[in-house]
Each structure stands twice: as C-alpha cells, then as structure tokens.
DRENPA-3360 file (N, C-alpha, C; in nm, 2 decimals, always signed):
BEGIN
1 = XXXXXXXX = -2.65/+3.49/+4.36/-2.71/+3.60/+4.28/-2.60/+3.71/+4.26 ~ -2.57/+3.73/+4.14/-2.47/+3.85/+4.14/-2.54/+3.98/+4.18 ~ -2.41/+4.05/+4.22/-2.44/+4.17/+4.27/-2.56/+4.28/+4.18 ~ -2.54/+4.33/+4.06/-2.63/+4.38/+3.99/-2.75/+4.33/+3.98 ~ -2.82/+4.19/+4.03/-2.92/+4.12/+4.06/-2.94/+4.15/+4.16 ~ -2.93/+4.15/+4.22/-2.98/+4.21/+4.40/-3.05/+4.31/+4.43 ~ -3.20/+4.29/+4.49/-3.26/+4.41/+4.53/-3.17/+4.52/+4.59 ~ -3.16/+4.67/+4.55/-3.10/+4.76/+4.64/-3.13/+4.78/+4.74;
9 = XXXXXXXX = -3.10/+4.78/+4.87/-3.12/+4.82/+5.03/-3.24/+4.98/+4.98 ~ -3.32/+5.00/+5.07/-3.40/+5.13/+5.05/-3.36/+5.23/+5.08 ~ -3.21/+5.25/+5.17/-3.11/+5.40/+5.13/-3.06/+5.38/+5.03 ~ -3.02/+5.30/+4.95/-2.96/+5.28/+4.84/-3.05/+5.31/+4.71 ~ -3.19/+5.24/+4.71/-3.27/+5.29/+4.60/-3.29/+5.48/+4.63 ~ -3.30/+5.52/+4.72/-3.32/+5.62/+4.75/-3.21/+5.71/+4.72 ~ -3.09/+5.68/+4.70/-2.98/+5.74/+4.64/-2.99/+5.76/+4.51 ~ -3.05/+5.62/+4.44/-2.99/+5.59/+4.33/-3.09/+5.70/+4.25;
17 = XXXXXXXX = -3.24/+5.70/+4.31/-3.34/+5.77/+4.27/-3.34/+5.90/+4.25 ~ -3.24/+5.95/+4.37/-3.21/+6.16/+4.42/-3.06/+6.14/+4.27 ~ -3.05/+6.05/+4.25/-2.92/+6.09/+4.13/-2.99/+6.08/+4.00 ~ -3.05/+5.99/+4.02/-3.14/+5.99/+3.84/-3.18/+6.14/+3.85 ~ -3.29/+6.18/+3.96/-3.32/+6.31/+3.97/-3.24/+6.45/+3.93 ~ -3.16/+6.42/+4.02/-3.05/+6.58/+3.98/-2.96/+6.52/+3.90 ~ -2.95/+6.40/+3.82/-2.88/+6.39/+3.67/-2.98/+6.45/+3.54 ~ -3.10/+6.42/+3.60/-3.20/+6.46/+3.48/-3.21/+6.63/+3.49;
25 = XXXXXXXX = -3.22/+6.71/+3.60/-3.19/+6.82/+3.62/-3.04/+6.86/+3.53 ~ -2.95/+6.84/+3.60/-2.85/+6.88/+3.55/-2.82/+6.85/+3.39 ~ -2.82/+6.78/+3.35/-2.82/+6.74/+3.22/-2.91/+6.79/+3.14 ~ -3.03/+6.87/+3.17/-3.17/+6.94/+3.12/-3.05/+7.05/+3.12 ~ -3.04/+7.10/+3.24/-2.97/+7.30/+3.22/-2.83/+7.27/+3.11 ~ -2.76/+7.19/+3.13/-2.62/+7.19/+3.10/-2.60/+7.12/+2.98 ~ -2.67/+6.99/+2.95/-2.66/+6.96/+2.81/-2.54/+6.80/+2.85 ~ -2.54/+6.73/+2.76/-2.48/+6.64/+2.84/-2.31/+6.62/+2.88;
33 = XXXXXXXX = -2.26/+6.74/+2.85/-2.14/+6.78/+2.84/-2.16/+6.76/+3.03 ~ -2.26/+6.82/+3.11/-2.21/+6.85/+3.22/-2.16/+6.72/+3.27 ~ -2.10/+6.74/+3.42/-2.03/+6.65/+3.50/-2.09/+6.59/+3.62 ~ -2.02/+6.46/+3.61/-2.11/+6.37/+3.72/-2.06/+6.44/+3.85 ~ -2.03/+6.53/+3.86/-1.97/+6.60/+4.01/-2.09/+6.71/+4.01 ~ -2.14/+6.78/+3.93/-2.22/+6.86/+3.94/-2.32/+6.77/+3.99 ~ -2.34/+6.65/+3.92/-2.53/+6.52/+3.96/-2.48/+6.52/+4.10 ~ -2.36/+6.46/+4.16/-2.32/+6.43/+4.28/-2.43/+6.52/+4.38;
41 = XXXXXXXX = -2.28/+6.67/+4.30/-2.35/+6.76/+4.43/-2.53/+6.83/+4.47 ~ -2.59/+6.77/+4.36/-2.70/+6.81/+4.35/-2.78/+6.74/+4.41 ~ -2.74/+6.57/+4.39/-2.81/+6.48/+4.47/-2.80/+6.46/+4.61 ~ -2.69/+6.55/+4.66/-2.62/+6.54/+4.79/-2.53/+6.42/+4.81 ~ -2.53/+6.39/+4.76/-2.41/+6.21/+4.79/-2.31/+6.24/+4.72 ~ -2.24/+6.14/+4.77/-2.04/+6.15/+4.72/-2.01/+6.14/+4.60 ~ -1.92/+6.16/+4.50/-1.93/+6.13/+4.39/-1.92/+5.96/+4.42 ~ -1.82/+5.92/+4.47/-1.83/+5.73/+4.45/-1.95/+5.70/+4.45;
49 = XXXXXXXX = -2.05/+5.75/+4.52/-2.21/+5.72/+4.52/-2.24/+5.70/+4.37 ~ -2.24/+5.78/+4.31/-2.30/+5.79/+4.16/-2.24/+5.70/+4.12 ~ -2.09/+5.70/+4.13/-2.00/+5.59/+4.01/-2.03/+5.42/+4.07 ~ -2.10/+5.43/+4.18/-2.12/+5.28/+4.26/-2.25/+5.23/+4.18 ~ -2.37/+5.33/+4.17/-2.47/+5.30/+4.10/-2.45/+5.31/+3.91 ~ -2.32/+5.41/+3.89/-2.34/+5.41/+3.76/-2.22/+5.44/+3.69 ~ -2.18/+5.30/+3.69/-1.99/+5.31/+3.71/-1.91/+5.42/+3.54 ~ -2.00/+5.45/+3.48/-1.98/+5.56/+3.36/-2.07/+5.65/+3.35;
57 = XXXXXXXX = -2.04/+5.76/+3.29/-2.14/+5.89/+3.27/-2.23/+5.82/+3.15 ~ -2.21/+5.73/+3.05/-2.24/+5.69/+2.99/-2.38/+5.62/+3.03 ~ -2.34/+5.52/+3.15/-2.44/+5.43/+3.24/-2.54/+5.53/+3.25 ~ -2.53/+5.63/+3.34/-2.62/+5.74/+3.38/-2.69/+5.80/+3.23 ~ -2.68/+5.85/+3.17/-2.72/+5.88/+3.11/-2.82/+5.78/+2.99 ~ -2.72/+5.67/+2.99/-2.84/+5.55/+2.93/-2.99/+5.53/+3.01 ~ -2.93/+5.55/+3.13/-3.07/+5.52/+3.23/-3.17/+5.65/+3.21 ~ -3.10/+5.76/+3.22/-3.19/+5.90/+3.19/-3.30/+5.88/+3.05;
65 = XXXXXXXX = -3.21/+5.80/+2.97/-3.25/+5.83/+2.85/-3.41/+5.68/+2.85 ~ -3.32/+5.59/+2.91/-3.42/+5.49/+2.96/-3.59/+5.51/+3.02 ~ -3.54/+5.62/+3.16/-3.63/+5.66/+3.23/-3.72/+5.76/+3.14 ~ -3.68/+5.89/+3.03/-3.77/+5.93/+2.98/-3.82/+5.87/+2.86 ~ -3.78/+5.78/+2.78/-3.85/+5.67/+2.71/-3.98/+5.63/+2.80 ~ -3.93/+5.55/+2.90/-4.06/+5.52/+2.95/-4.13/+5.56/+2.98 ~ -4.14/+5.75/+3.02/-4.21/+5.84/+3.07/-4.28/+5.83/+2.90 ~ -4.21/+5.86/+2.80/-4.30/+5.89/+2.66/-4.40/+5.79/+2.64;
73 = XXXXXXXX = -4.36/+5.67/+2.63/-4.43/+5.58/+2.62/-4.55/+5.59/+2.71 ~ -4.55/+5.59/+2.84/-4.63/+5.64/+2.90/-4.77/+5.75/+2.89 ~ -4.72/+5.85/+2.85/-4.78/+5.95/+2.74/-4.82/+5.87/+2.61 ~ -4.74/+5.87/+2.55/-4.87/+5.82/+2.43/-4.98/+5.68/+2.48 ~ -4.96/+5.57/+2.54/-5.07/+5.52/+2.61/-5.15/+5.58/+2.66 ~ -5.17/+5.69/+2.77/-5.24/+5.75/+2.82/-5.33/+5.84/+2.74 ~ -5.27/+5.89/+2.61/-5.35/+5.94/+2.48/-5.39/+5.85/+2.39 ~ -5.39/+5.75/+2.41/-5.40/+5.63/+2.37/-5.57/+5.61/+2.42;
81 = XXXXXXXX = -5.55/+5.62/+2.56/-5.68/+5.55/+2.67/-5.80/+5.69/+2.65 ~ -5.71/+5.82/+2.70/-5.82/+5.92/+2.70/-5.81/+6.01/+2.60 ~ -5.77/+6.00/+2.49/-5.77/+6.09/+2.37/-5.86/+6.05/+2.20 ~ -5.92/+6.12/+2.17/-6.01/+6.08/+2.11/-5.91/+5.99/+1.94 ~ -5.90/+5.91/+1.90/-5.79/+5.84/+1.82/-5.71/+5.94/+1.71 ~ -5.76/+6.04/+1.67/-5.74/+6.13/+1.53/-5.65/+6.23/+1.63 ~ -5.70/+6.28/+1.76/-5.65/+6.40/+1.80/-5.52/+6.32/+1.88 ~ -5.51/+6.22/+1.93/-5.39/+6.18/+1.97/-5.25/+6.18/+1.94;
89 = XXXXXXXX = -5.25/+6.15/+1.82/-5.10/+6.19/+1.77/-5.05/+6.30/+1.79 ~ -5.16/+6.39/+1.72/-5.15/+6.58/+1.71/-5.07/+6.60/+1.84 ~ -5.18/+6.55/+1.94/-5.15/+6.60/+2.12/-5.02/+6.56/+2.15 ~ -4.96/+6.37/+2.09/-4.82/+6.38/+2.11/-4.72/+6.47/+2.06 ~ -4.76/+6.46/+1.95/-4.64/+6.58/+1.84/-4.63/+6.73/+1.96 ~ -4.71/+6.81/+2.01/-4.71/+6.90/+2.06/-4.70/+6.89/+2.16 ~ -4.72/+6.78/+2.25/-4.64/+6.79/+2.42/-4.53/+6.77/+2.38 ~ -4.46/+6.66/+2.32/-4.30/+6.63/+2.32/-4.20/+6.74/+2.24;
97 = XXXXXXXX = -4.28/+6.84/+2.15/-4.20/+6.95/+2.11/-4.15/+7.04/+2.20 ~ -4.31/+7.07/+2.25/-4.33/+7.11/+2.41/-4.16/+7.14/+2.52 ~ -4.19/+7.02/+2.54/-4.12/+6.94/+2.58/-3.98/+6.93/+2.55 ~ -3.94/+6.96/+2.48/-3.78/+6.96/+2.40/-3.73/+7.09/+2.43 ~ -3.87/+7.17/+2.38/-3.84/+7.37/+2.37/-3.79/+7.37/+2.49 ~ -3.85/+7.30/+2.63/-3.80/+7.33/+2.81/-3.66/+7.25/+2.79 ~ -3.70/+7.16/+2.77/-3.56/+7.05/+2.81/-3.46/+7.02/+2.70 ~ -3.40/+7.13/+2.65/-3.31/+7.11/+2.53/-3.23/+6.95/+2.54;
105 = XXXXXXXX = -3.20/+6.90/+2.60/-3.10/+6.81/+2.63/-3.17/+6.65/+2.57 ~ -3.29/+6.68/+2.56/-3.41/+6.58/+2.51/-3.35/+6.54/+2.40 ~ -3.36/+6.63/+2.31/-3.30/+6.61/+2.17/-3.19/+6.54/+2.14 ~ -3.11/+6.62/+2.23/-2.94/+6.60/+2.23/-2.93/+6.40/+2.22 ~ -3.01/+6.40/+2.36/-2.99/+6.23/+2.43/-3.07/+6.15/+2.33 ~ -3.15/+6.19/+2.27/-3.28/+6.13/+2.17/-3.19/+6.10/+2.10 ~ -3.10/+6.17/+2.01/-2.99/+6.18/+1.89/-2.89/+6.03/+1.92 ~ -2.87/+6.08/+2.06/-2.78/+5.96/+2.11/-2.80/+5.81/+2.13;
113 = XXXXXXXX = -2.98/+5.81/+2.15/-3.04/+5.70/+2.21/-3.01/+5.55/+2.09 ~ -3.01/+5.59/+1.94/-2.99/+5.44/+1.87/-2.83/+5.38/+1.90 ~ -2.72/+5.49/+1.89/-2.55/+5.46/+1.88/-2.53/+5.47/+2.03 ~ -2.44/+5.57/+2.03/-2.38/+5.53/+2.19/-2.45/+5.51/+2.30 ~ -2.56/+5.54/+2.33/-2.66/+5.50/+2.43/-2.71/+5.34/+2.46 ~ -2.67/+5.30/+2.32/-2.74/+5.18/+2.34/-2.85/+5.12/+2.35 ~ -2.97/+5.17/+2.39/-3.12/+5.12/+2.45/-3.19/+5.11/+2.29 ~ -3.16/+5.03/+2.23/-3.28/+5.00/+2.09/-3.40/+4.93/+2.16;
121 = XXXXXXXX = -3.40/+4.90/+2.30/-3.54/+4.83/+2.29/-3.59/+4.94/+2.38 ~ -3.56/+5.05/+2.48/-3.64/+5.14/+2.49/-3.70/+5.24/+2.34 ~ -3.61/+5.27/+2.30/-3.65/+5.32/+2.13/-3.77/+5.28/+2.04 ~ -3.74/+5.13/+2.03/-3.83/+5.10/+1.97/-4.00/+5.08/+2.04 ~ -3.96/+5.05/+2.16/-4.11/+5.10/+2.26/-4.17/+5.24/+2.22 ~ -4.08/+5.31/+2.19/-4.12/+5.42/+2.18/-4.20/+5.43/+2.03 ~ -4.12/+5.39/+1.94/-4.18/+5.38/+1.84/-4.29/+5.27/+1.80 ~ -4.26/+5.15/+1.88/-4.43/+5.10/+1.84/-4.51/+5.18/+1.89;
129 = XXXXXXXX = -4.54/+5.20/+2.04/-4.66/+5.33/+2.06/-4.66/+5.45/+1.96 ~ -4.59/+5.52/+1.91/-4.62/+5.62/+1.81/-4.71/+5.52/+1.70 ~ -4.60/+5.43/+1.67/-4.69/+5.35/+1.57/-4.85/+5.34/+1.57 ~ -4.86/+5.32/+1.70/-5.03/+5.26/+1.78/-5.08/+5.41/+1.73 ~ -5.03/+5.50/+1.74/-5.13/+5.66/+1.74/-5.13/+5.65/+1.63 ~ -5.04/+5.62/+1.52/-5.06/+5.70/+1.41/-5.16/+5.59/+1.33 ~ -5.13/+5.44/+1.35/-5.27/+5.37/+1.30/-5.40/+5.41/+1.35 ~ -5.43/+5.45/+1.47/-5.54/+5.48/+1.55/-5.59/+5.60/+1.45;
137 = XXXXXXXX = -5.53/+5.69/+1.47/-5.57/+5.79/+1.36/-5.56/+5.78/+1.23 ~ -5.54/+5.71/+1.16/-5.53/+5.67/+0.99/-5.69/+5.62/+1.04 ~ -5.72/+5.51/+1.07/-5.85/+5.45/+1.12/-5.93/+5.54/+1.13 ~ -5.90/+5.64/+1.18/-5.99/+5.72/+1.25/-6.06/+5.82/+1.13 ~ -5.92/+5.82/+1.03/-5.96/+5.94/+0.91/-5.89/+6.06/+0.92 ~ -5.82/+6.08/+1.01/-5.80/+6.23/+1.05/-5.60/+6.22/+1.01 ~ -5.60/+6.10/+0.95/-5.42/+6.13/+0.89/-5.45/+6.06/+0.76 ~ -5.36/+6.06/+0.67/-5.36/+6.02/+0.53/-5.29/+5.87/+0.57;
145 = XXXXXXXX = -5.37/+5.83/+0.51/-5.30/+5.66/+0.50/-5.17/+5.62/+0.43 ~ -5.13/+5.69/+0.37/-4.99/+5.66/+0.30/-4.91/+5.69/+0.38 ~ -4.91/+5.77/+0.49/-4.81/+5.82/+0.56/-4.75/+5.69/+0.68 ~ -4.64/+5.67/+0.71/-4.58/+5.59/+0.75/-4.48/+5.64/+0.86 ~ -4.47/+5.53/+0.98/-4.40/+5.54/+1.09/-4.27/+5.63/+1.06 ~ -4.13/+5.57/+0.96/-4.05/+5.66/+0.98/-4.04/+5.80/+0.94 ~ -4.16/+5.87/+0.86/-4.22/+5.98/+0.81/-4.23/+6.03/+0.98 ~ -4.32/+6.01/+1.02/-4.37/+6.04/+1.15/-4.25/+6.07/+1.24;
153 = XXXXXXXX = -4.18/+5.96/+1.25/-4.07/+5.98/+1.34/-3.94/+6.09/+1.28 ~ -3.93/+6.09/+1.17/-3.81/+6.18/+1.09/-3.87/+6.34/+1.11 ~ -4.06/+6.34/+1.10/-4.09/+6.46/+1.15/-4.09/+6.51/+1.32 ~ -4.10/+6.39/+1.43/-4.08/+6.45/+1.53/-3.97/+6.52/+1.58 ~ -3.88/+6.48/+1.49/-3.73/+6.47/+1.54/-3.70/+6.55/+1.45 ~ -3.73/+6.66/+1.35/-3.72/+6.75/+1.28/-3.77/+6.87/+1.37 ~ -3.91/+6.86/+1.42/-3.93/+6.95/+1.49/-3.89/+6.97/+1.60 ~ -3.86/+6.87/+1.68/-3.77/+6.89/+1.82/-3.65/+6.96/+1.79;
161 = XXXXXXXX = -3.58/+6.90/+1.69/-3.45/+7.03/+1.66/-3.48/+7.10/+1.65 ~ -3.60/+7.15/+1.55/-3.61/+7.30/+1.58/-3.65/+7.38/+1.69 ~ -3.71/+7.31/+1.77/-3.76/+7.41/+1.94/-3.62/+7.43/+2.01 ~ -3.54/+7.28/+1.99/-3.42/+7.31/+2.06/-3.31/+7.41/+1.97 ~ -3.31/+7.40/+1.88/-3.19/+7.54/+1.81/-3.22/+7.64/+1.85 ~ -3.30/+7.75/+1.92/-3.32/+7.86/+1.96/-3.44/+7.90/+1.87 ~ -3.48/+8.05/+1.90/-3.54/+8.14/+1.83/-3.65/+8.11/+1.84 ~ -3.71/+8.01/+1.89/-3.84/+7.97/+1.86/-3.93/+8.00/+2.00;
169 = XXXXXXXX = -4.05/+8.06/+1.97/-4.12/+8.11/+2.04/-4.25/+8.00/+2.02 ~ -4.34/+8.05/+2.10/-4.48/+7.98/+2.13/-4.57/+8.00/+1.99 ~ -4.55/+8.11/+1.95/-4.61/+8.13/+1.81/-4.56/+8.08/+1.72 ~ -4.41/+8.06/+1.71/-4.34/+8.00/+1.59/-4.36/+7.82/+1.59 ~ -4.39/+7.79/+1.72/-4.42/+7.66/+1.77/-4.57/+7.61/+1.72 ~ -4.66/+7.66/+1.71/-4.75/+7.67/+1.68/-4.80/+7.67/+1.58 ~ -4.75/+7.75/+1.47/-4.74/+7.79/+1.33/-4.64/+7.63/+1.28 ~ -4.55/+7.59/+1.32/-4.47/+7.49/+1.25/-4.58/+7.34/+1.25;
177 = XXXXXXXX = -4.64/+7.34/+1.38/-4.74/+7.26/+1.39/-4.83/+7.25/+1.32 ~ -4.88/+7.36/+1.31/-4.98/+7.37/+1.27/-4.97/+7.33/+1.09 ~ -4.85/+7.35/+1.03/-4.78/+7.32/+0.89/-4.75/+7.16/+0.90 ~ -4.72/+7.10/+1.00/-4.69/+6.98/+1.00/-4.75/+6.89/+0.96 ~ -4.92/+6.94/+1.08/-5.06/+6.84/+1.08/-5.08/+6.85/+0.96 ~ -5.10/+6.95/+0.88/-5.17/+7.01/+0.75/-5.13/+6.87/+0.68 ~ -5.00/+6.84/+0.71/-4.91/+6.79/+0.55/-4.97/+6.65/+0.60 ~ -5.01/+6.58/+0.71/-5.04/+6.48/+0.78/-5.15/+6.40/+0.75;
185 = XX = -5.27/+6.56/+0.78/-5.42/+6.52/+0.77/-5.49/+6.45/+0.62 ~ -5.58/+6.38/+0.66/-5.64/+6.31/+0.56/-5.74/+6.41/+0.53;
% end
C-alpha cells in the first residue's frame, strides 16, 4: 500500500487536524499570502510537520479550500432538510456573504478554487447543491424560473467580493441582499 494510502497513526491525524486548523485561522487573518511557518507555529509542530502532511503551501491550501467546500455543501443540505424550499437559497446567499464579510480569505481561495487549486470536483459539489436550492425554490414559486445556476453563482461571487472589498457594513449587507432577492423572486 503506498504511503499516501495508509491510515495516519492518531498523533499523526491529530497533527494533521491542529494544522488544517491554524492554517484555516491563519489564512482567514492574513490572506493567503501568509506563511506556512506562521500555520507551523500556530499548530504547535515543526515546520517539517506541515511539509510531511502537506509537502506545498499549495497542498494545504487545496485541502482548506477542500475542507470548506465540504462545510458549504453541508450547509446547503441541511437548508435543504430544515428550510422551508423558497427561503433556502435566500438563507444560503446570506450565511455565505455572511461569512466572507468574517473571513475575507473565502473569496480570495473561492477565486482560486477552479485554476491553481485544482479541486473541480469539490466545486462542482458545491454547485450541484446550490443547484438543488435554486430548483427547490423555482418549484416552490418564490424564484423566477428563467433564472439559472451560473446567474446564481456569478451573483454569489459578486456579492462575496463585495463584503470582502471593505466598507461594507451590516446595513449595506442587507440592503445589497435585499436588491439581489428582489431581481431573483418570482
């Protein structure tokens, strides 16, 4: 079994886990410019630690971008299960803006996630579940039927830039939303 096949020993997942963690930290405050010696010292392990589990900044960061993919995905299923089908999408559009306004770096890695990141099959996970919300709500009546997945997606990613470029406040957040759904609603 090659090595990358191999279950990790459970100090070893537990390394690998405290570095996803303070890479996702670090990379939130710092933007992806920061340095895998900053993740090191955050996660408390050596730098070779990090470069053992993630022999490029690149690696690390593909998996960051990996790990919150699957957190989104996660999210829209769960608005999926307990969200009434019309108001689901709305609720995604507004956590993940949310969500960008805290963690500028979202954006940044989001931008990165089709080219140098690599992960088109986390991506597109992402985008069939949006897909799932936005038929759910066409169905439902509460979006216009003409409107289509890359519409949807060219708007989330319009408005994530804008939470992340600055200036934007909880009202201005609000107000942009609130102009978004308008153009949306059926």
């Amino acid at each position: 079994m090659p090595a990358e096949d191999k279950p990790l020993r459970a100090d070893a997942l537990r390394n690998r886990n405290r570095i996803l963690e303070a890479a996702e930290q670090v990379f939130s405050e710092r933007g992806p410019a920061a340095s895998t010696e900053e993740v090191a010292n955050r996660a408390g392990v050596a730098i070779g630690t990090v470069f053992r589990h993630f022999p490029t900044k690149g690696d690390l960061l593909r998996e960051i971008m990996k790990n919150l993919l699957a957190r989104l995905v996660s999210e829209v299923e769960t608005l999926r299960r307990d969200s009434p089908p019309g108001a689901a999408l709305f609720d995604f559009f507004t956590a993940l803006v949310a969500q960008a306004a805290r963690q500028k770096t979202v954006l940044d890695l989001l931008a990165q996630a089709g080219t140098e990141l690599s992960i088109p099959d986390a991506v597109g996970m992402l985008e069939r579940s949006v897909d799932g919300l936005l038929h759910a709500a066409q169905e439902a009546g509460t979006v216009r039927p003409d409107v289509r997945l890359p519409e949807v997606m060219a708007l989330l990613s319009a408005v994530c830039q804008g939470a992340v470029s600055g200036g934007w406040d909880e009202r201005l957040q609000t107000r942009t939303l609130a102009v978004v759904f308008a153009g949306l609603a059926h």
